[in-house]
C-alpha positions as a printed NumPy array, in Angstrom:
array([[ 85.323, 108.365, 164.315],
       [ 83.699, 106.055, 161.784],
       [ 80.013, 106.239, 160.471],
       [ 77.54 , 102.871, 159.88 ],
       [ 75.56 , 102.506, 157.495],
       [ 72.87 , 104.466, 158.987],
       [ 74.259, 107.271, 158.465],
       [ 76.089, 106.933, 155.381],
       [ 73.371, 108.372, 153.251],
       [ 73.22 , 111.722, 155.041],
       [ 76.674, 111.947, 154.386],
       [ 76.54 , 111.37 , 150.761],
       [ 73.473, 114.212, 150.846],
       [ 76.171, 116.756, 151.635],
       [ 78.879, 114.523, 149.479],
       [ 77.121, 115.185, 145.712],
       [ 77.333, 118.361, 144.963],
       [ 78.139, 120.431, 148.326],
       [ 79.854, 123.939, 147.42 ],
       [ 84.155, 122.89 , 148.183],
       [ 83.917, 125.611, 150.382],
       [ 81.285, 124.157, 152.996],
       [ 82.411, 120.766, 152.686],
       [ 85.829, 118.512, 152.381],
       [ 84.053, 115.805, 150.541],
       [ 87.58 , 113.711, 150.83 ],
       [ 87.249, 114.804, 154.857],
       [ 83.738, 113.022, 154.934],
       [ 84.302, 109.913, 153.029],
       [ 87.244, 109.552, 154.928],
       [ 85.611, 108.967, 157.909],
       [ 83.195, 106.329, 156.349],
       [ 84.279, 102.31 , 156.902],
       [ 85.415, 101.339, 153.127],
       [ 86.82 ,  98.638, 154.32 ],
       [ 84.032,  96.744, 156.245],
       [ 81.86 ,  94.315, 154.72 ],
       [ 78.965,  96.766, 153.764],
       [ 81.385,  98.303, 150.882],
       [ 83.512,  94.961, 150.05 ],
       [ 81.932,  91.801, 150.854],
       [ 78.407,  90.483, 148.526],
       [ 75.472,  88.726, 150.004],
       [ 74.287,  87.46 , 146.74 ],
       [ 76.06 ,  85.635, 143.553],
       [ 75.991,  86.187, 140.004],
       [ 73.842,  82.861, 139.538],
       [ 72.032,  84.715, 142.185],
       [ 71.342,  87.314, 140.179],
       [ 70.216,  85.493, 137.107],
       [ 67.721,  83.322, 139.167],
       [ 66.117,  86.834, 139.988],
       [ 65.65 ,  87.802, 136.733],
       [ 64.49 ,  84.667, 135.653],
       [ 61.893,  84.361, 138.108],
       [ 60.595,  88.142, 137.685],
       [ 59.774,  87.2  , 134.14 ],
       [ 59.531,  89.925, 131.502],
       [ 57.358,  92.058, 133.208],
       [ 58.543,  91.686, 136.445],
       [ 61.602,  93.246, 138.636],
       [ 64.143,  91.46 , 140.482],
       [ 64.793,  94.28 , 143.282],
       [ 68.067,  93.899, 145.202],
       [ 67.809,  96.97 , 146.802],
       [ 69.775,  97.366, 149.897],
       [ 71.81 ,  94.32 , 148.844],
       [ 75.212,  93.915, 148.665],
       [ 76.7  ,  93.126, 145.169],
       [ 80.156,  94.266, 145.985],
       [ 82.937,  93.051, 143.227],
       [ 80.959,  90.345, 141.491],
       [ 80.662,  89.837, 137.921],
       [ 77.392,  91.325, 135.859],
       [ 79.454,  92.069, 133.118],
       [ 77.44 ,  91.535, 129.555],
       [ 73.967,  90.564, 130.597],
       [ 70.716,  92.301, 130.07 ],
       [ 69.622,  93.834, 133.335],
       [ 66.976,  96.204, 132.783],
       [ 64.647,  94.258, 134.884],
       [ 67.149,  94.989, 138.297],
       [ 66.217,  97.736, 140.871],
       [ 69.589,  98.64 , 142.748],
       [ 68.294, 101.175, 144.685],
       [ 70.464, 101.837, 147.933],
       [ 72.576,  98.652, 146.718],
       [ 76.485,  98.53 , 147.2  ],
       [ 77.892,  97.942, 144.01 ],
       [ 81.198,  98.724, 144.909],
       [ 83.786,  97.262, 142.784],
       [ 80.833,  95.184, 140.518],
       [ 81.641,  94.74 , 136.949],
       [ 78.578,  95.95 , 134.806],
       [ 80.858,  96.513, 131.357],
       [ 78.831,  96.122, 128.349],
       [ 75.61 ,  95.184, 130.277],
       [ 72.367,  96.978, 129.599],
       [ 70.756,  98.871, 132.179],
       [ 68.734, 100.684, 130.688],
       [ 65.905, 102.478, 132.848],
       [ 67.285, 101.183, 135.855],
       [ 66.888, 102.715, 138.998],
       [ 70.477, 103.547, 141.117],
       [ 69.189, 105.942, 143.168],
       [ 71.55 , 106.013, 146.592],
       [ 73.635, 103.229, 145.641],
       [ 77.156, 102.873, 146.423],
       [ 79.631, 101.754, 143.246],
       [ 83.025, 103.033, 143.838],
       [ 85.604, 101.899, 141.727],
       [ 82.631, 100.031, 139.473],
       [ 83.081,  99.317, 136.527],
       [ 80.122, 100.375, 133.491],
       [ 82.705, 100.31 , 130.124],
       [ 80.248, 100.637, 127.582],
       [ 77.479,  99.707, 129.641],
       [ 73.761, 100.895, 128.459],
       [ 72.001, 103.245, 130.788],
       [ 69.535, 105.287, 129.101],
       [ 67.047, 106.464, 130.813],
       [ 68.418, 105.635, 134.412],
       [ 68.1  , 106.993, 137.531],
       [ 70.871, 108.09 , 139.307],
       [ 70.18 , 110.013, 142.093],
       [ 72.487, 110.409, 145.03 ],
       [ 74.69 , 107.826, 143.427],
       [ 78.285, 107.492, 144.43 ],
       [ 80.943, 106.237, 141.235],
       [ 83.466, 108.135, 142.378],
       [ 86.58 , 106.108, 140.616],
       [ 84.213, 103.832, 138.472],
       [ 85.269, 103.102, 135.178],
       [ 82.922, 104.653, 133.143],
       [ 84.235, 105.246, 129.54 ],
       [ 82.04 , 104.659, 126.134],
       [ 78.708, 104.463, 128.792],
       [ 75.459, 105.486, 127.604],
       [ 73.685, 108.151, 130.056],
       [ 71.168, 109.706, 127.433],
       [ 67.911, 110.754, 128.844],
       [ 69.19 , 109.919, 132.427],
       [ 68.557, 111.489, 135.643],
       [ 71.521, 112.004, 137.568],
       [ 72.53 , 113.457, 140.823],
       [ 75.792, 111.558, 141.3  ],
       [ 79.354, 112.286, 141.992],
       [ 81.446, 110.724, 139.613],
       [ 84.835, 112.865, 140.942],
       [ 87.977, 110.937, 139.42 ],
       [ 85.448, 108.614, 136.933],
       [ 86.85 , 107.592, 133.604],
       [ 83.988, 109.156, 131.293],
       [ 85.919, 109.169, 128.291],
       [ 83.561, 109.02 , 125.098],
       [ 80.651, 108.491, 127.679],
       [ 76.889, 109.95 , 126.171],
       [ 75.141, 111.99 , 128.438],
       [ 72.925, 113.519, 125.198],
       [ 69.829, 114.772, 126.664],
       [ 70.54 , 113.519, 130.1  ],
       [ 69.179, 116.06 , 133.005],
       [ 72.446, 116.551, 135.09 ],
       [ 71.012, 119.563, 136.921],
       [ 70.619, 120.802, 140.441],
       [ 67.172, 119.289, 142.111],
       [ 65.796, 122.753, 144.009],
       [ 63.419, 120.455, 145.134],
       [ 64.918, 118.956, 147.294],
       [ 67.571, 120.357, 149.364],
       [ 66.757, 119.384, 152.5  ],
       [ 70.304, 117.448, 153.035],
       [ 72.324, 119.148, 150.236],
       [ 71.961, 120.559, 147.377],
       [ 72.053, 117.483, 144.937],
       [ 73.474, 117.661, 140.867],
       [ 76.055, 116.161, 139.031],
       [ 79.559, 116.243, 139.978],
       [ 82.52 , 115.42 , 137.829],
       [ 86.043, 116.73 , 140.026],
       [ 88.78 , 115.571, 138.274],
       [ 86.51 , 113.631, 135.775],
       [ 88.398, 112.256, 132.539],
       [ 85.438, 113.293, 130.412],
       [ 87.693, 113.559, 126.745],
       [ 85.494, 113.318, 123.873],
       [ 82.556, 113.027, 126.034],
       [ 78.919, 113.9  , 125.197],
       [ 76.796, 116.562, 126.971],
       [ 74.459, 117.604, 123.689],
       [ 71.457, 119.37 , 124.672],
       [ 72.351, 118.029, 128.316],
       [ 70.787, 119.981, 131.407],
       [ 73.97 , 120.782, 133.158],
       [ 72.728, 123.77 , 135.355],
       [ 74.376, 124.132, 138.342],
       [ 76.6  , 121.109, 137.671],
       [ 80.419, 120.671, 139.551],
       [ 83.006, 120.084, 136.366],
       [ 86.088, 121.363, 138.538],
       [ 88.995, 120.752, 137.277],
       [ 87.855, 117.824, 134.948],
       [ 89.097, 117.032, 131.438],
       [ 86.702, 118.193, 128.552],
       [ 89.179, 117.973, 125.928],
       [ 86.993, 117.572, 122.338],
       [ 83.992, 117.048, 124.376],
       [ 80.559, 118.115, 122.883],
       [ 78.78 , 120.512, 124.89 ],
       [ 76.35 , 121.56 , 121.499],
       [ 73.537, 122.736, 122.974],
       [ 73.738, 121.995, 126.99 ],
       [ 72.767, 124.099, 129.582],
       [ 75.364, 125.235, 131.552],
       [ 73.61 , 128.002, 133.662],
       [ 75.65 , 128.527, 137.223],
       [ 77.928, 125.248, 136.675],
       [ 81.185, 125.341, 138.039],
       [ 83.576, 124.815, 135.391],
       [ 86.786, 126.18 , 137.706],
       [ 90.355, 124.574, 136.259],
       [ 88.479, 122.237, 133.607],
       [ 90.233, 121.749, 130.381],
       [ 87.169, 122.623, 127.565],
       [ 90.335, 122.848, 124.65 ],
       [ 88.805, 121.476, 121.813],
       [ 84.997, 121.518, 123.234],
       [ 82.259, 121.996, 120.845],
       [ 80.262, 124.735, 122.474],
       [ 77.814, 125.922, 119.857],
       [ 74.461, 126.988, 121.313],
       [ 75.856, 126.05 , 124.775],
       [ 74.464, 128.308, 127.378],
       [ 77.1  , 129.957, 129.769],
       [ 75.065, 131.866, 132.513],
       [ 77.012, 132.701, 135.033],
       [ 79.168, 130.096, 134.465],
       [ 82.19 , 130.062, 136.882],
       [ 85.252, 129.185, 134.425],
       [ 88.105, 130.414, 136.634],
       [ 91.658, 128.711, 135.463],
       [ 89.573, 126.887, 132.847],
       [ 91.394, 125.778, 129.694],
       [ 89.254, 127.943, 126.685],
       [ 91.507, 127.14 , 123.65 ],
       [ 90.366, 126.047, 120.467],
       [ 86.748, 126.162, 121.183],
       [ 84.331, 125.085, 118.668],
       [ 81.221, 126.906, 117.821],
       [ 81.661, 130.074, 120.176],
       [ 80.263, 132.365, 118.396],
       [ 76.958, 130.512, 118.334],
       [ 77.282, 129.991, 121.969],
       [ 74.735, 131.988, 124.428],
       [ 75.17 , 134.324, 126.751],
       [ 79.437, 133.774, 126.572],
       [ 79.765, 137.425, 127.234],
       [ 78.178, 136.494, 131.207],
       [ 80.665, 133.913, 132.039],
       [ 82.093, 134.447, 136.005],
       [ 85.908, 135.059, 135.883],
       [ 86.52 , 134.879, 132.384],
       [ 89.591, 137.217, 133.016],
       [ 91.168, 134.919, 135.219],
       [ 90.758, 131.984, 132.493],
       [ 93.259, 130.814, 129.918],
       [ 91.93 , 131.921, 126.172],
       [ 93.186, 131.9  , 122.568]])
């Protein structure tokens, strides 16, 4: 069975951040077309693009929402004036572009690539990246509800970026940030809102986590050795087969002593 368009958005509602017991997200996207035009083919051109912007003038926004900007090249230009809202971006080279304050809310960009591309303030919310290339990217002060499972993060900011669970609005999911597998080595989180957040089995090796709320995030099989966890708060964290060596800052860390499965976690 295959699902359209139509109904790929109330898969990725269950996709973000479902609990891995409730839902195969590999299952799901499996049985979504990633090989039909909506996810690999581009209705629009770079010069396309550029005439957009042009025409919106400094004020303005050149909205390409809906539109598909699979695998073209928007590498190095100043896009803060796009809206990609529901866009497929799959494949689309944004390195070193600035983004900043745009709105990505629903849009599709696996295997993108964002190296060192500037996206403060952004919106990111029920945004797929799963396999985007990612690393040096600058998330601070974002919202994001997005799955970036198997992303290269490495060195990414997320400072002050809001990461968390939306109890808002759960109506098809609960939706948060999710990093599975994530290579997130010497990545920022400081003072990050990362309650509720899926970090399973991702790679936080000498990543700063100074000050972030981790509240119920699911930290399960993540490698943290080297992490700089001072005034990081651990509520009911679940770090079960998490890598806890050579922490940073621990003992100004908050409420370490509540962590779920800390027994079952590897320490020194």
């Amino acid at each position: 069975m295959r699902f359209d368009m139509r109904w790929a958005f109330v898969v990725v509602a269950a996709l973000v951040a479902a609990p891995a017991q409730h839902v195969a997200r590999a299952d799901m996207v499996d049985q979504l077309d990633l090989k039909s035009d909506d996810f690999t083919k581009a209705d629009v051109t770079r010069q396309d693009v550029l005439a957009a912007i042009a025409k919106a003038g400094a004020n303005g926004t050149a909205d390409f929402s809906g539109r598909r900007l699979n695998g073209i090249d928007l590498s190095g230009l100043d896009l803060r004036r796009l809206k990609l809202q529901a866009a497929r971006i799959n494949g689309t080279n944004f390195a070193r572009s600035n983004l900043e304050g745009v709105v990505l809310d629903q849009a599709w960009g696996l295997k993108s690539d964002f190296s060192k591309a500037n996206l403060k303030g952004s919106s990111l919310f029920s945004t797929q990246l799963m396999d985007a290339k990612l690393a040096g990217a600058d998330f601070s002060r974002a919202r994001i509800a997005a799955d970036f499972s198997r992303a290269d993060l490495r060195g990414a900011n997320f400072a002050d970026a809001n990461l968390s669970a939306d109890m808002k609005n759960q109506s098809m999911g609960l939706m948060r940030g999710v990093f599975k597998s994530s290579k997130l080595e010497g990545a920022s989180f400081k003072d990050a809102n990362l309650s509720r957040a899926v970090m399973e089995y991702a790679s936080l090796r000498d990543a700063d986590l100074s000050g972030a709320n981790l509240t119920g995030s699911e930290l399960a099989g993540a490698d943290l050795t080297g992490a700089n966890i001072a005034g990081a708060n651990f509520n009911q964290t679940d770090v079960n087969s998490a890598r806890l060596i050579s922490l940073r800052g621990k003992e100004a860390a908050h409420n370490f002593n509540n962590v779920k499965n800390l027994d079952r976690a590897y320490l020194k």
